[in-house]
ROTI-702078 format. One record per residue: residue number from 1; x, y, z of N, C-alpha, C in turn. Coordinates in steps of 0.2 Angstrom, whole numbers, padded with zeros to 4 digits. Atoms other than C-alpha are relative to their C-alpha. Example, Ala and Ser with C-alpha at 12.3 -4.5 7.8 and 13.67 -1.06 7.14 Angstrom:
residues 2
   seq    n.c1    n.c2    n.c3   ca.c1   ca.c2   ca.c3    c.c1    c.c2    c.c3
     1    0004   -0006    0000    0062   -0022    0039    0004    0006    0000
     2   -0004   -0006   -0001    0068   -0005    0036   -0004    0005    0003
***
This chain:
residues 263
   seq    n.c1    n.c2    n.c3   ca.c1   ca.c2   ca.c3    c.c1    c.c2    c.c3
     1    0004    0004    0005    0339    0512    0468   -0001    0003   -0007
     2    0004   -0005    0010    0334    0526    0453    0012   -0001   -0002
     3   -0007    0001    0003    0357    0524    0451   -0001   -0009   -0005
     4   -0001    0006    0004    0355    0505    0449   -0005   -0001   -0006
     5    0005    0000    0005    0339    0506    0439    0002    0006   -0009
     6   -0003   -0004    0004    0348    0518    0428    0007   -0003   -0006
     7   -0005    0004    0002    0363    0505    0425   -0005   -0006   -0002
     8    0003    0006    0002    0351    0493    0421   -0003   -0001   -0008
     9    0003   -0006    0008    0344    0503    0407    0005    0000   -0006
    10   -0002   -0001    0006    0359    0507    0401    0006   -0009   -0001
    11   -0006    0004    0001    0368    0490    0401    0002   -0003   -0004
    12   -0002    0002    0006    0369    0487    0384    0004    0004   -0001
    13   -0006   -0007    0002    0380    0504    0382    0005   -0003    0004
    14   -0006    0002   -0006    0389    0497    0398    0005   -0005   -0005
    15   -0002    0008    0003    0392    0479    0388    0005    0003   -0005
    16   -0004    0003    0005    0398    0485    0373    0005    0007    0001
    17   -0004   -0004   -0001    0409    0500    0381    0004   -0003    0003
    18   -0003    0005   -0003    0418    0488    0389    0002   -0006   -0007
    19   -0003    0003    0004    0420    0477    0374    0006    0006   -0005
    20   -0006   -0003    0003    0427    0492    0365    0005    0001    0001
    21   -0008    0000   -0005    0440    0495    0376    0004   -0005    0000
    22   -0004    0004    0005    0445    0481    0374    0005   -0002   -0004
    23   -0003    0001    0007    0447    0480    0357    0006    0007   -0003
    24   -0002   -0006    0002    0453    0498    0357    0010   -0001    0003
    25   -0004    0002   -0002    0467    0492    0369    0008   -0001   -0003
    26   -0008    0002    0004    0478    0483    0357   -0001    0000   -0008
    27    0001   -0001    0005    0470    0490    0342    0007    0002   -0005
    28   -0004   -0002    0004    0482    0490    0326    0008   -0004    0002
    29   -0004    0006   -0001    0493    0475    0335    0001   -0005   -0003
    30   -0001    0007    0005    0500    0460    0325   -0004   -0005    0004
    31    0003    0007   -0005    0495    0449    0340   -0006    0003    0002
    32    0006    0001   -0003    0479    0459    0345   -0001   -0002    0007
    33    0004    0002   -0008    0468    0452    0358    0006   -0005    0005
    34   -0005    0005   -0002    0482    0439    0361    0004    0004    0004
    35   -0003   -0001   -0003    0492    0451    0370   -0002    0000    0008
    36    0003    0000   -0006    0478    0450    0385    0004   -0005    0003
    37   -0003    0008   -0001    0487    0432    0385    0008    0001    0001
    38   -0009    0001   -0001    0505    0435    0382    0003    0006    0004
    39   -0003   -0005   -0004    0507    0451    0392    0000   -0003    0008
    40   -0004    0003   -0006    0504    0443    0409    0002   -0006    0001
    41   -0003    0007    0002    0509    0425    0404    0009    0002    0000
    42   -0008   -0002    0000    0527    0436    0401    0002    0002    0009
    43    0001   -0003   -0008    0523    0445    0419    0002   -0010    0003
    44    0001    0004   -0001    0522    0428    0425    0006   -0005    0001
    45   -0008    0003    0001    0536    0419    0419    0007    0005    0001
    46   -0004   -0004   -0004    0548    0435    0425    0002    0000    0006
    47    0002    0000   -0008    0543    0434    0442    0004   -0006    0002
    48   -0001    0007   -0003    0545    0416    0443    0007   -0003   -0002
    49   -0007    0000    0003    0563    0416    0433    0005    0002    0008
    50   -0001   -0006   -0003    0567    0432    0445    0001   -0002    0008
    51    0002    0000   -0009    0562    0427    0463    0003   -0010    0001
    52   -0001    0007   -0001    0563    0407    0461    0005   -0001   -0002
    53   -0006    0003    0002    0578    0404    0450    0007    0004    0003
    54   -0006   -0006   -0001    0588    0421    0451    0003    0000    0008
    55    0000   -0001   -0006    0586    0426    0469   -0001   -0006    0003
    56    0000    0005   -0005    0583    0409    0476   -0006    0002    0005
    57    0004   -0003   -0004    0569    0416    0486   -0005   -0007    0002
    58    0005    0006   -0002    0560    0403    0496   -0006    0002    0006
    59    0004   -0002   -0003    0544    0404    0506    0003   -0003    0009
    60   -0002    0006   -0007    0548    0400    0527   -0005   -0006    0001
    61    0004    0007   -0001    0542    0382    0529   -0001   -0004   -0006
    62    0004    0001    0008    0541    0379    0509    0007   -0002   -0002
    63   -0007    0002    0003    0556    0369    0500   -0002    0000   -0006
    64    0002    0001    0004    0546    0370    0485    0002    0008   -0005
    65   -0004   -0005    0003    0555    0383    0473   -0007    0005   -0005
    66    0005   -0003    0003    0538    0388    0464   -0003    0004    0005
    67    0005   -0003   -0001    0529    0394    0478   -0001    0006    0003
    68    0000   -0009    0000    0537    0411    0481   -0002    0003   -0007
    69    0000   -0003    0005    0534    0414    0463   -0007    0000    0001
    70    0005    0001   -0001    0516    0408    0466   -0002    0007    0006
    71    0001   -0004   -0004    0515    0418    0480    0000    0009   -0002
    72    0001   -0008    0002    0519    0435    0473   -0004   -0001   -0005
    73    0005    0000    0004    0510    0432    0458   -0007    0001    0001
    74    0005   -0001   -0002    0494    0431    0466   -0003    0006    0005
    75    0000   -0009    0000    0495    0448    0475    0002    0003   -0006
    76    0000   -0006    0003    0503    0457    0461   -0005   -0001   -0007
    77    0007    0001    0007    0490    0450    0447   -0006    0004    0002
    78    0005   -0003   -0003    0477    0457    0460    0002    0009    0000
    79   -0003   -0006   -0002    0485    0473    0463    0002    0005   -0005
    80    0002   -0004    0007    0487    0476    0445   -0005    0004    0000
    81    0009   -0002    0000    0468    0476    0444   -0002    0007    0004
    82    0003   -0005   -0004    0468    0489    0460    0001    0005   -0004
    83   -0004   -0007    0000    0481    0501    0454   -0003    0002   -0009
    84    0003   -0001    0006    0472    0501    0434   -0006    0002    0002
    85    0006   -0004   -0003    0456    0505    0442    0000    0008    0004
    86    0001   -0005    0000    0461    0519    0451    0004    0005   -0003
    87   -0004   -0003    0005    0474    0525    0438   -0004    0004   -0004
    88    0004   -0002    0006    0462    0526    0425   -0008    0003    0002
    89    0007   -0003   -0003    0447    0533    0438    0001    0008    0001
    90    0000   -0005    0000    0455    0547    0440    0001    0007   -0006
    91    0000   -0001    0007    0456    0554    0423   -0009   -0003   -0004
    92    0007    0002    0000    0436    0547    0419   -0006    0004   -0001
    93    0006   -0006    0002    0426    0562    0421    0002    0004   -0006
    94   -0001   -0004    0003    0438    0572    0411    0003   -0003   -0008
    95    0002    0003    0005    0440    0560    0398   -0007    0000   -0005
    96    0006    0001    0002    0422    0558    0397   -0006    0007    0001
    97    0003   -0006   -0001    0417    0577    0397   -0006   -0001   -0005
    98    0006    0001    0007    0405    0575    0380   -0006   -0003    0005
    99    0005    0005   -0001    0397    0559    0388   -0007    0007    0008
   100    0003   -0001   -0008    0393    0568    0407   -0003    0008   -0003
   101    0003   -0005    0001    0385    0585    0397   -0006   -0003   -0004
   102    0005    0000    0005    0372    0575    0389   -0005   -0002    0005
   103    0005    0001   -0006    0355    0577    0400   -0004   -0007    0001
   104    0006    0008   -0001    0347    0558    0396    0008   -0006    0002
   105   -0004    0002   -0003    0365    0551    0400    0001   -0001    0008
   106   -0001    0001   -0009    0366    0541    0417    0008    0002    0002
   107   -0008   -0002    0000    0383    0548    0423    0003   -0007    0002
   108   -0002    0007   -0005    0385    0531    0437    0003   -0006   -0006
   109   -0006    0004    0002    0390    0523    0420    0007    0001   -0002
   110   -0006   -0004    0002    0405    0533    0418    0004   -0007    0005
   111   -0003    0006   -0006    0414    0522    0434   -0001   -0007    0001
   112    0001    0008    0000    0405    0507    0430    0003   -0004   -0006
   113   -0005    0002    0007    0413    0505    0414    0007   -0001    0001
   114   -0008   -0002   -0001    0431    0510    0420    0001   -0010    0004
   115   -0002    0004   -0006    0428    0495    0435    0001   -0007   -0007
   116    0001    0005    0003    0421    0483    0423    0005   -0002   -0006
   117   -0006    0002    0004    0435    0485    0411    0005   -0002    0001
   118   -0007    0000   -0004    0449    0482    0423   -0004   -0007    0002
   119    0003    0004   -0004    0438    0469    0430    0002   -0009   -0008
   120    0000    0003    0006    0436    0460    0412    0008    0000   -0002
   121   -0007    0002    0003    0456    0462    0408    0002   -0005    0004
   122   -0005    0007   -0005    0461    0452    0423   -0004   -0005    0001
   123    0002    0006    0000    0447    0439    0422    0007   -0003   -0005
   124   -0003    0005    0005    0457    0435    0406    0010   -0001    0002
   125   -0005   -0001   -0004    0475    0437    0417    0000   -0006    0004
   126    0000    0006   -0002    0468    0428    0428   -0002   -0007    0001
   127    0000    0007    0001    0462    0413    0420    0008   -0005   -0002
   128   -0006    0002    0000    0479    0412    0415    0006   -0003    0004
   129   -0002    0004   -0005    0486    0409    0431    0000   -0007    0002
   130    0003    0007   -0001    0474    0396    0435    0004   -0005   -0003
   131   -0003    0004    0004    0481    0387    0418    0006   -0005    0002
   132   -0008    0002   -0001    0498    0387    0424    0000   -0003    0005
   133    0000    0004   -0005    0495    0382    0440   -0005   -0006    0000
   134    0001    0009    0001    0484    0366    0436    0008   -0003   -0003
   135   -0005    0004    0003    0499    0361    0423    0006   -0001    0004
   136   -0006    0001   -0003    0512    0363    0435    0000   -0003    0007
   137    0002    0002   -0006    0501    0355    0449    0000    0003    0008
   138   -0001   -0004   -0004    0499    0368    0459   -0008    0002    0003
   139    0007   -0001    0001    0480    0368    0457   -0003   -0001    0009
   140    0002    0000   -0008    0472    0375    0476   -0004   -0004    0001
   141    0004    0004   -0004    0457    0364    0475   -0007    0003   -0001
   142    0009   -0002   -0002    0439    0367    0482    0002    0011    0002
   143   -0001   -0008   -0005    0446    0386    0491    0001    0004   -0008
   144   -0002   -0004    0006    0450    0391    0472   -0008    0005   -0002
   145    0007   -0003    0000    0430    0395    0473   -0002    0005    0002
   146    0000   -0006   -0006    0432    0408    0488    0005    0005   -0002
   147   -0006   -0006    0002    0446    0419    0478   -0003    0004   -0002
   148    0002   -0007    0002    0433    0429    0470   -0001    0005    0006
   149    0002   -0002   -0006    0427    0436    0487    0004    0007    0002
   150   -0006   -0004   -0002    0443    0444    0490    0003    0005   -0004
   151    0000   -0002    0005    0445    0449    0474   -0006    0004   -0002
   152    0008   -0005    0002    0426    0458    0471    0003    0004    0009
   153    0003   -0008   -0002    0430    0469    0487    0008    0004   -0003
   154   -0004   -0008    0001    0448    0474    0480   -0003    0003   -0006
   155    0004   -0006    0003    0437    0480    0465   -0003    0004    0003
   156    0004   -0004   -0005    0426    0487    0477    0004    0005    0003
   157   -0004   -0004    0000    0437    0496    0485    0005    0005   -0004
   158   -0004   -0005    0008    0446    0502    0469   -0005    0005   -0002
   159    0006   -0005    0001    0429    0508    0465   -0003    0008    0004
   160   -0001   -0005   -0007    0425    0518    0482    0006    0007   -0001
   161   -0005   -0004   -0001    0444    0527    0481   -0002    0004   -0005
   162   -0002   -0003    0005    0442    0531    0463   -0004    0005   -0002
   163    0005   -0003    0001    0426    0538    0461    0003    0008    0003
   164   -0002   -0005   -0005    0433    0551    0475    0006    0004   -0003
   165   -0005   -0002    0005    0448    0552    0464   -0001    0005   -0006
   166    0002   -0004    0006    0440    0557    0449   -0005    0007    0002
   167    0002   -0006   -0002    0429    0570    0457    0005    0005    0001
   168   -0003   -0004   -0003    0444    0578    0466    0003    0002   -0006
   169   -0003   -0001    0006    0452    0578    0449    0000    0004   -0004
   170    0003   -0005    0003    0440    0588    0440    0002    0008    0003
   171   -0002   -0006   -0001    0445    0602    0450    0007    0003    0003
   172   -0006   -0002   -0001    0463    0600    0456    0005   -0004   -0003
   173   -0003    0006    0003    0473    0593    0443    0007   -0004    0000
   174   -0003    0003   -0002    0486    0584    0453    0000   -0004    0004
   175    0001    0008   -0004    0479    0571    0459    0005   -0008   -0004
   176   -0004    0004    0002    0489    0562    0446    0006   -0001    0002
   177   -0006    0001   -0002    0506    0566    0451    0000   -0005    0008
   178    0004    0005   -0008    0498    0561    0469    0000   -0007    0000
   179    0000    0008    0000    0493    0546    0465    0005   -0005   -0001
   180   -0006    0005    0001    0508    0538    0458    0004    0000    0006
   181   -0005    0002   -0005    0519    0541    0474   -0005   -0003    0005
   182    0005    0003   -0004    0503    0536    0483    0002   -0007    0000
   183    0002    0007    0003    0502    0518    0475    0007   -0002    0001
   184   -0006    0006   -0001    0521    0515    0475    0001   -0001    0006
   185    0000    0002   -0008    0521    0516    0494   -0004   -0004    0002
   186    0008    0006   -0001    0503    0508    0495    0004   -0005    0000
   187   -0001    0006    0002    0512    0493    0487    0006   -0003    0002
   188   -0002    0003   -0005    0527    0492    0498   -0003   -0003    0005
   189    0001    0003   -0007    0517    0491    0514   -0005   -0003    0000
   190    0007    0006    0002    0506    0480    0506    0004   -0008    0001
   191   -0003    0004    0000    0513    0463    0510   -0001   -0006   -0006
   192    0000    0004    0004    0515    0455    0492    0004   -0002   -0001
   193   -0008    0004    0001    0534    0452    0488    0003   -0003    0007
   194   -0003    0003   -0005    0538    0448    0507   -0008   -0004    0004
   195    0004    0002   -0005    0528    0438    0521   -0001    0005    0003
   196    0004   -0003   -0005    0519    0447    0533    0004   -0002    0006
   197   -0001    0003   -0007    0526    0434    0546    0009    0003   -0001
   198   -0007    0000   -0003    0544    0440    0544    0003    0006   -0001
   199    0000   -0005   -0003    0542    0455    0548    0000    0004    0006
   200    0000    0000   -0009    0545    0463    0567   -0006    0003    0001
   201    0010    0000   -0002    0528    0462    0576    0000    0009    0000
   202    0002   -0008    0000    0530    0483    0578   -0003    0002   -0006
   203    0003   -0006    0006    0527    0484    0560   -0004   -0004   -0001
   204    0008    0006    0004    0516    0467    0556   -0006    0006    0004
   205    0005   -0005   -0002    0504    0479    0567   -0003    0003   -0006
   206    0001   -0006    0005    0506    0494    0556   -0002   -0004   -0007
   207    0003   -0001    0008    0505    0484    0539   -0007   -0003    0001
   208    0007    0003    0000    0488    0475    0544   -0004    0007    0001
   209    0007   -0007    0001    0478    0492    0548    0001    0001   -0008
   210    0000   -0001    0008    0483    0493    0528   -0007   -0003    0000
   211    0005    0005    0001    0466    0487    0521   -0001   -0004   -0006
   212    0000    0004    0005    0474    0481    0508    0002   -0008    0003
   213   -0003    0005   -0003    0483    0467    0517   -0004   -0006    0001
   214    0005    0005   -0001    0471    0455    0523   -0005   -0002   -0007
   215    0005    0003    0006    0462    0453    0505    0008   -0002   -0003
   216   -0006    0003    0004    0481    0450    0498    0002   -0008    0006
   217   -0003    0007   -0003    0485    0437    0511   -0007   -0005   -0002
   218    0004    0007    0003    0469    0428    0507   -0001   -0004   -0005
   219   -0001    0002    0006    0473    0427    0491    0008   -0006   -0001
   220   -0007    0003   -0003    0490    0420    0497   -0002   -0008    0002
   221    0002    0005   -0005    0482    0408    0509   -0004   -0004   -0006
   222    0005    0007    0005    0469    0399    0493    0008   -0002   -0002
   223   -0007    0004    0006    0487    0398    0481    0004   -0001    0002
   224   -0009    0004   -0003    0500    0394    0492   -0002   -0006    0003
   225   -0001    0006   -0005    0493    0386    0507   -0006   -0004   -0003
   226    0004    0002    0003    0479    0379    0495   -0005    0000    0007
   227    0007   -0003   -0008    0465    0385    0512   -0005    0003   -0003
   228    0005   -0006    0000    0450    0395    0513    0002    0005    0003
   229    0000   -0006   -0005    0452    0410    0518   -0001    0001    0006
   230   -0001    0000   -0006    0452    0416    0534   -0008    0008   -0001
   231    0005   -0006    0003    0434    0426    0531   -0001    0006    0006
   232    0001   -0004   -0005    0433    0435    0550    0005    0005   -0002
   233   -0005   -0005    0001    0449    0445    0542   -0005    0005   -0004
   234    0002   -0003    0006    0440    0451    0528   -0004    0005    0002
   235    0004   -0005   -0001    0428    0460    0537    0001    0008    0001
   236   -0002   -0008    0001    0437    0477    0540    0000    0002   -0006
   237   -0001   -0003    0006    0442    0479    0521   -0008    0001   -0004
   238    0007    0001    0005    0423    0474    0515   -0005    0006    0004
   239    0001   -0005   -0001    0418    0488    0529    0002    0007   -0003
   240   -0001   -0010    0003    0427    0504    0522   -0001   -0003   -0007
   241    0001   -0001    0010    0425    0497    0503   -0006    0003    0002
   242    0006   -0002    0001    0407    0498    0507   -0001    0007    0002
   243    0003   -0006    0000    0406    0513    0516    0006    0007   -0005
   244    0001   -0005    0005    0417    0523    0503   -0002    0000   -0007
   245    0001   -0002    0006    0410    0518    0490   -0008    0003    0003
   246    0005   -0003   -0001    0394    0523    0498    0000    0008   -0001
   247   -0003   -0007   -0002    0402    0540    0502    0001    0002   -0004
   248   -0002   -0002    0006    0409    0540    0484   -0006    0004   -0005
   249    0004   -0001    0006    0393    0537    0474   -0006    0008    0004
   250    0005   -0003   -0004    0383    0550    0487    0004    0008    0000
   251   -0003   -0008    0003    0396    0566    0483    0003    0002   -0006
   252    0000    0000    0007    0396    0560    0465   -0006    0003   -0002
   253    0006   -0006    0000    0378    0565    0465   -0002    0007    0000
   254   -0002   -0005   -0005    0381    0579    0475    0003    0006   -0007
   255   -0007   -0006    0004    0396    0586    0463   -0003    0000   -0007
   256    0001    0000    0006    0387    0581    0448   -0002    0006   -0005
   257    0000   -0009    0004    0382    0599    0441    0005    0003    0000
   258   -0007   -0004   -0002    0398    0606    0448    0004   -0003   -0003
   259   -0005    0001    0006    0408    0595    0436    0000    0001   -0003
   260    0002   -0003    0007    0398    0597    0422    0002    0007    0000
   261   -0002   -0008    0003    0401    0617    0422    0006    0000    0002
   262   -0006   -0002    0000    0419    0614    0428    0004   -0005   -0006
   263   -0002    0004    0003    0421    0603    0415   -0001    0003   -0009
***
């Protein structure tokens, strides 16, 4: 309670630290804020050039030439958002060494800023989705309601991981090289650019313990098969979110003096 009552306090700092960033983002660019727009609008139209026109790539049971593109895109727009949150979480404390030595500074906004800021680029990413898929009639419907769902635990989970990241980071500074071959492996046996289903049942097994998987197929399941999720899935990934980011924010406490002085 005394963490969130502290984000509460400070959430005009939170607001306009998140706007800064921002603006800091594509500060000194001809296009500015516009690139929020034309960077995954291009992301978008690559994929779907790429996989639907190039490669021919069709989904099993689907003669419709957009809905492999549809289908990756809505995993890897999300997975964006994962792999920038714990990118930039690990790096956080040591970025923000000034902020976490000053004694009336909540530190909890340190990681609430990072999430919200990933969280706030890809609203505007993925309104742009949306766009494309009404104009091109591809619009899921009523289940287009239930994507955040899937969506707030992969932040939550990005949160949990990163938090754990930045701590370990402060004192062993290679968690960065770590991470990046972490994340490209995460992101093969994550099932975004292939199905799930056509893969041989030994490994469908092994990629669903991922706890990625099941929040990326439900994303799949509103945009492709225009459905509701399948919410009894969801339950495993929405358990370890919660219980690491419980875990996180509880040996961030904990570490919090032992940064500051190794920091």
């Amino acid at each position: 309670m005394g963490m969130a009552r502290s984000l509460w306090n400070f959430r005009g700092f939170v607001r306009a630290s998140v706007a800064r960033e921002l603006r800091l983002r594509y500060a000194g660019s001809v296009l500015g804020a516009l690139w929020q727009i034309v960077s995954p609008l291009a992301m978008i139209v690559i994929y779907t050039v790429v996989f639907s026109q190039l490669m021919r790539a069709r989904l099993p049971g689907s003669d419709d030439p957009r809905a492999y593109a549809i289908f990756v895109c809505c995993g890897l727009l999300a997975w964006t958002m994962f792999a920038e949150i714990l990118t930039r979480s690990q790096m956080m404390f040591i970025d923000n060494a000034n902020l976490l030595k000053k004694a009336s500074f909540p530190r909890s906004c340190i990681p609430t800023i990072v999430v919200a800021s990933a969280l706030a680029n890809f609203a505007v990413v993925y309104g742009v989705f949306l766009v494309l898929l009404a104009l091109f009639g591809h619009w899921p419907g009523w289940p287009v309601l239930g994507a955040w769902v899937p969506i707030l635990l992969f932040a939550l989970l990005a949160f949990g991981i990163g938090v754990f990241l930045g701590i370990v980071h402060v004192f062993f500074r290679d968690v960065a090289q770590v991470l990046g071959i972490v994340l490209q492996v995460w992101f093969w046996i994550t099932p975004i650019v292939y199905p799930i289903e056509q893969l041989p049942r030994a490994f469908q097994a092994w990629i669903a313990v991922n706890p990625v998987t099941p929040i990326v197929v439900a994303l799949q399941t509103t945009f492709v098969r225009h459905a509701w999720p399948h919410w009894s899935t969801l339950a495993w990934p929405a358990a370890l979110a919660t219980a690491l980011l419980l875990a996180s924010l509880a040996a961030f406490r904990r570490q919090s003096p032992w940064i500051v002085d190794e920091l």
